[in-house]
Structures are given as structure tokens and as C-alpha cells.
N, C-alpha and C positions, 0 to 999 in steps of 0.2 A: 484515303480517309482514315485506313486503320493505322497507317504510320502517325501521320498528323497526329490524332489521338492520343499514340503510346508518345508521342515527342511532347504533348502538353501537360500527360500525366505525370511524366518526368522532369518537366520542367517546375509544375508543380509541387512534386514533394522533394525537388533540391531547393526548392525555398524554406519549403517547412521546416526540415532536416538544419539550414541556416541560421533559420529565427529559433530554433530552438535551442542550438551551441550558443548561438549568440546568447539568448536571457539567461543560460544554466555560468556563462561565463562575464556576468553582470555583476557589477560589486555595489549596485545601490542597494539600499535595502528595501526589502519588499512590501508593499505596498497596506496600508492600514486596513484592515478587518472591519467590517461595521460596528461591532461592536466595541472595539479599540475606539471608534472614531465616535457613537455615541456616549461613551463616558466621556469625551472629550467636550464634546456640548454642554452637556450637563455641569461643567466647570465653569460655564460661562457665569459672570454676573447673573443676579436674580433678574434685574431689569428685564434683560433679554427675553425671558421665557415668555412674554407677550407675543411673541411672534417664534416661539419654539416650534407651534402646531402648524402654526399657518404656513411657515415657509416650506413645508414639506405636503402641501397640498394644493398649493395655488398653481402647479402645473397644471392642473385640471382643464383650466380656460387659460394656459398660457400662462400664466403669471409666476414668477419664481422669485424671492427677492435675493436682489445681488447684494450683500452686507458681508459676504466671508471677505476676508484678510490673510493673510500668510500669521499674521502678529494672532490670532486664536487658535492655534496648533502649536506648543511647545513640544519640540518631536524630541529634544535633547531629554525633557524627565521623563520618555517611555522605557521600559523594559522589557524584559522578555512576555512576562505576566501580561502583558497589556498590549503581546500579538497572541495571536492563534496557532502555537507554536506546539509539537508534541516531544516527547520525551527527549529523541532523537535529534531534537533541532529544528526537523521538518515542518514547513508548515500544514497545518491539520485544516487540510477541506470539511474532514465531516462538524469538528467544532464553527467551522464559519458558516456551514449549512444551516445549522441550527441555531443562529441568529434570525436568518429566515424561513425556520418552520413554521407549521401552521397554528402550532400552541403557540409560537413566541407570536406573533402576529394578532391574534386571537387576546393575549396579555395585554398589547399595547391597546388594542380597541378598547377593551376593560378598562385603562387607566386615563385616554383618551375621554371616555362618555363619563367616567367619574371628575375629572376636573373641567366640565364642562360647564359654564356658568348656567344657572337654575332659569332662566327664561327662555334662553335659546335648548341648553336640555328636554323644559316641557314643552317648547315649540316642535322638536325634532321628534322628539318621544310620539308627542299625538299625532303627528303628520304620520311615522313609519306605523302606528297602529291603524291608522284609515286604510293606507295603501296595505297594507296585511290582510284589514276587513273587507274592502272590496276585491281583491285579490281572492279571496277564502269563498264569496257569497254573491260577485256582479262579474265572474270572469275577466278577474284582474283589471276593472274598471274603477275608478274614482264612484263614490256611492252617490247616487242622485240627492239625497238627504241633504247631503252638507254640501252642496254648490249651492251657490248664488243663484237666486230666481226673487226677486223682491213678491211675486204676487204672493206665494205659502208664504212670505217672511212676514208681510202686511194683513195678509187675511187669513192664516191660520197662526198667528202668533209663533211661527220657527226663526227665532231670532238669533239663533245660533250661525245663522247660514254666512253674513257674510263675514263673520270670522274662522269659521271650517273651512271655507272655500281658497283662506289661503294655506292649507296643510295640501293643498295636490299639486303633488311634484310631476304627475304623470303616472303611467303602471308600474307597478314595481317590479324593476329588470335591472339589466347596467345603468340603465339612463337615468334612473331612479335613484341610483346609489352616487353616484357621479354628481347629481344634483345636489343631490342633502348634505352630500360633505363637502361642494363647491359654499350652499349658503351658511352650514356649518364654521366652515373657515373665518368669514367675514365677521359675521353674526357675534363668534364669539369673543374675537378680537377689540370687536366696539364694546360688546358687554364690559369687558374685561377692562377697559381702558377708561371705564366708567365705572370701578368698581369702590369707589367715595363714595359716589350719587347714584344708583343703578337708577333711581327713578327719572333721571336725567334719556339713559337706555331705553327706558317703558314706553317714554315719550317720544322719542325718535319712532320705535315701532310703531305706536300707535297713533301718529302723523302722517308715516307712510300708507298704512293701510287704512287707515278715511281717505287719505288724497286717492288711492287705486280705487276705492270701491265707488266715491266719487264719480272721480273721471271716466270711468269705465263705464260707469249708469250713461254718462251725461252721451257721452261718445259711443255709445251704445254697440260697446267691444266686447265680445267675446269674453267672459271671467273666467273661465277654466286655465286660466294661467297666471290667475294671481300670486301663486306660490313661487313660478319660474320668476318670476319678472321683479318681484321684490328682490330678489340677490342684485340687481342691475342697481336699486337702490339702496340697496346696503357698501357694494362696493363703490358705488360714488361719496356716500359717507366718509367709506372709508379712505378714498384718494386723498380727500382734502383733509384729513385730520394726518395725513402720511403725507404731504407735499413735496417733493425733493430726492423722495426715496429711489435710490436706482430697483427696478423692477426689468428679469430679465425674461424675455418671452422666448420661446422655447428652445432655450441655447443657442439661437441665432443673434438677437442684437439685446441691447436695455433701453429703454424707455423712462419718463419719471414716472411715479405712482400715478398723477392728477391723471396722466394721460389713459390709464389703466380702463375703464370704462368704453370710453370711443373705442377702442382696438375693438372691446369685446362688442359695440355694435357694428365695426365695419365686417366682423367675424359672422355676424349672424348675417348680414346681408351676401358676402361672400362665399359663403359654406353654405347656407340653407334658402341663398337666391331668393330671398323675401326681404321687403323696406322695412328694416327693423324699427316700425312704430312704437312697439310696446318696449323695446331696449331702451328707445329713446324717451319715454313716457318716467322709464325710471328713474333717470337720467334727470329730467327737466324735476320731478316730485322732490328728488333728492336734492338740487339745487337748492328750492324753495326753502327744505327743511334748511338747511344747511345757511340762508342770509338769514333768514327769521333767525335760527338759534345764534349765528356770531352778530346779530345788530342788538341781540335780547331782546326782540317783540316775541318769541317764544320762549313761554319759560313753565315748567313745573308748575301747576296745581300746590297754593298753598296746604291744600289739606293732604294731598299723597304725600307732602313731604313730610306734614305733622304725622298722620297716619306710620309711618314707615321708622318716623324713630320713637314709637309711642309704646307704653309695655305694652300693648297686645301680644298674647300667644303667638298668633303668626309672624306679623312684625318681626319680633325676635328669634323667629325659626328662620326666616327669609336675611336677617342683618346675621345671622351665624352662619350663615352659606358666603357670602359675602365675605365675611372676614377671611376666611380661608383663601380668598381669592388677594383678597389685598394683603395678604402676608408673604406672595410673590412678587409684592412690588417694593418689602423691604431692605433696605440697605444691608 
């Protein structure tokens, strides 16, 4: 056995010993820096940045979209400036480290929640404040207050309930975090892609969450997962406004977008061994939305629209968040 051993260890490190003459004797050149590679994004068309955020998030539930090319990398105008390169020539670990420190990390979430469209922002914002306040005062439970219970809604006038009820993502843990930037993703994509009309966005929201609170009375389902199960209807949304798009799931195969939603119900059925009803609920809501708004039997409230470009103080504090957004959509 102790021969075997010393015969594997040494088999072992005349590999190492191999691969490493071999790369120190490699004339490619070495290999792009992240940060070399995000200035390089950032060169892209403005268009693009609709889906700057998103495509570095949708791994979450599988989803990555496949849109790189070789033709978005001009490797011929880099320099030396533009690797991680130190005095000596060498390439510098500690400067590439510090793309992913904790400050640098810390920067991007700051710049990330500041260009975050203003509905999905104060949607996010109040949700991580519940899950904070029961977390701080109900032993990291969702607070009984703001769930859905129609009798206090009916008979003591707390009318807030069945719009709180969809801010519980669950406790706030990983699972927690993982969610809100899964429905973060989605959310803000649509916002964004709606950012002429946001009240066009308002209304998509607040279609889905009459049809949930609806259906879920009628069907008399469980609502403590109002929160999760809206993303199921935001990303169906979103398939169909994305049609065609190669979306790649977890660097095994691509898929088109439309398909995007199914996967993540066969996932829940698969992985957590439950008939994913409420996947599918979001699923069939979003459909709804989705013929009503492309046949126009849904459409905007005459008066949000008057309301929204009218000089009201707010009006024109909510249409200047907005423009910010649509000056990423300029040529």
C-alpha cells in the first residue's frame, strides 16, 4: 500500500511539474482580468445595458443569456494598461484581487440599488425592511400584520394586508437574498423596458397581484408566498416580450427565452418533489396579462396617464427618475 502511494504521489506531481513548464512555455497571451473585461462591456452600445444587470444574475434559477460573440471583444486595441500587469511585466494577482474585494463588491451593490427603477427599488426596499423587522421582533418570521387574513382586513379595516403580504420572500437568510435578486432581475428589466410609459409597468403589477390575491382567496391557497410566486409571473412576462432569445441554463444546453418559465416549474417539481401549483398559477396569471395587454382589452386608466404627466409635485419627481432611465435607451 506504502509503495502504491509514493508511486501515485509521484505520478502526481510529474504531472503538475508538466502542466506547469508547459503554461510558463505558452506564447498565448494571458488571459483577460475582470476588470479589463468589464471596461470592455461597458463599451457596448447604450441599447445593451437593459440586460447589463440581468445577464449576470439569472444564473440564480439557471437562466444566463447567451448573446456574447467573439465580434464584442476587440483584443487588438488592448494594451498593457488594460491587463493587470506590474512593473515588471508580471502579471499582478494582488491588483486582480482587488476587483473582487469586498469594498469593490460592496461599490457595485451601491451602484446596482441606485439605478434601480423607483417601483421595483420601493418594492425591494419595503420587502428587505419587513424581513429585517421580523427578523429583529418575531424570530426572523414574516410579521403576522402584514399577511393576508381577509377577516382583520374586512372587520378591522387593515387594508394594507393584501398588498404587504406580497413583500415576504421568506426569512431572511441566503434564501432570502437569492430571491429578491432573482425577482430584482426580472422586475427591473420590465420596468426598464417600459420606461416611456411606466404606468404601462404599474399595471402589469397591479394585474398580477389582484389575479394572486384573487385566485388564491377563491382557491383557498395558502398566501404566505405571494412574494415567491410573483417572480414566476414576472419571468413569464418577461419570456414573451424576449421571444427567440438563446437563454443558457447552467452551462449545459440553451433554450429559447418563452421556454424559460416551464424549466423553472419542472425545477420546482424536480428539486423540492412538490406539483408545482402555485409556479404554474403564475404561469397561467401571466398568460392572461399578457393576451388582454397584446389584443388591447387592457390598457391604462385614463386618469394615471393624465395624472402622471400633469405638473403635480410628485408626478414630476417620479417623470425625473424616469428620464434617467430612458437616457440609457439613447442613441
Amino acid at each position: 500500500m506504502t509503495t502504491t502511494t509514493t508511486t501515485q504521489c509521484a505520478t502526481v506531481l510529474a504531472v503538475l511539474v508538466a502542466t506547469i513548464a508547459t503554461a510558463r512555455s505558452n506564447k498565448s497571451p494571458p488571459a483577460l482580468s475582470f476588470r479589463s473585461r468589464h471596461r470592455s462591456l461597458h463599451a457596448l452600445p447604450r441599447q445593451t445595458s437593459v440586460y447589463s444587470n440581468a445577464n449576470s444574475v439569472l444564473g440564480l434559477r439557471a437562466g444566463g443569456f447567451d448573446d456574447y460573440s467573439d465580434d464584442e471583444y476587440d483584443y487588438d486595441e488592448f494594451d498593457d494598461s488594460d491587463l493587470d500587469f506590474d512593473d515588471d511585466g508580471m502579471f499582478d494577482f494582488d491588483a486582480a484581487e482587488d476587483d473582487f474585494g469586498d469594498e469593490n463588491t460592496l461599490t457595485q451593490l451601491k451602484e446596482a440599488y441606485a439605478k434601480t427603477p423607483p417601483l421595483t427599488k420601493a418594492y425591494l426596499t419595503a420587502s428587505f425592511g419587513a424581513a429585517a423587522l421580523g427578523y429583529l421582533t418575531n424570530k426572523n418570521e414574516f410579521l403576522p400584520i402584514l399577511q393576508l387574513s381577509w377577516k382583520p382586513t374586512l372587520t378591522r379595516l387593515q387594508l394594507w394586508r393584501p398588498l404587504t403580504a406580497f413583500l415576504n420572500f421568506g426569512s431572511l437568510g441566503l434564501g432570502y437574498l437569492l430571491t429578491i435578486q432573482f425577482v430584482w432581475t426580472y422586475a427591473s428589466t420590465l420596468e426598464r423596458l417600459n420606461h416611456n410609459t411606466p404606468y404601462d409597468f404599474w399595471l402589469m403589477m397591479f394585474f398580477g397581484a389582484a389575479m394572486m390575491v384573487t385566485g388564491y382567496s377563491i382557491m383557498g391557497l395558502n398566501p404566505h408566498v405571494l412574494g415567491h410566486n410573483l417572480s414566476t409571473y414576472l419571468v413569464y412576462i418577461w419570456s414573451r416580450y424576449h421571444e427567440g432569445l438563446e437563454v443558457n441554463m447552467f452551462e449545459l444546453f440553451n433554450t429559447r427565452a418563452e421556454m424559460l418559465p416551464w424549466f423553472f416549474l419542472a425545477q420546482t417539481f424536480l428539486l423540492e418533489g412538490q406539483a408545482p401549483v402555485l409556479d404554474f398559477l403564475g404561469i397561467v396569471f401571466g398568460h392572461i396579462y399578457h393576451h388582454y395587454k397584446s389584443t388591447d382589452v387592457l390598457r391604462t386608466p385614463k386618469f394615471v396617464i393624465s395624472w402622471y404627466n400633469s405638473d403635480n409635485k410628485y408626478a414630476e419627481m417620479i417623470r425625473e427618475k424616469y428620464k434617467t432611465i430612458s437616457s440609457d435607451f439613447e442613441m
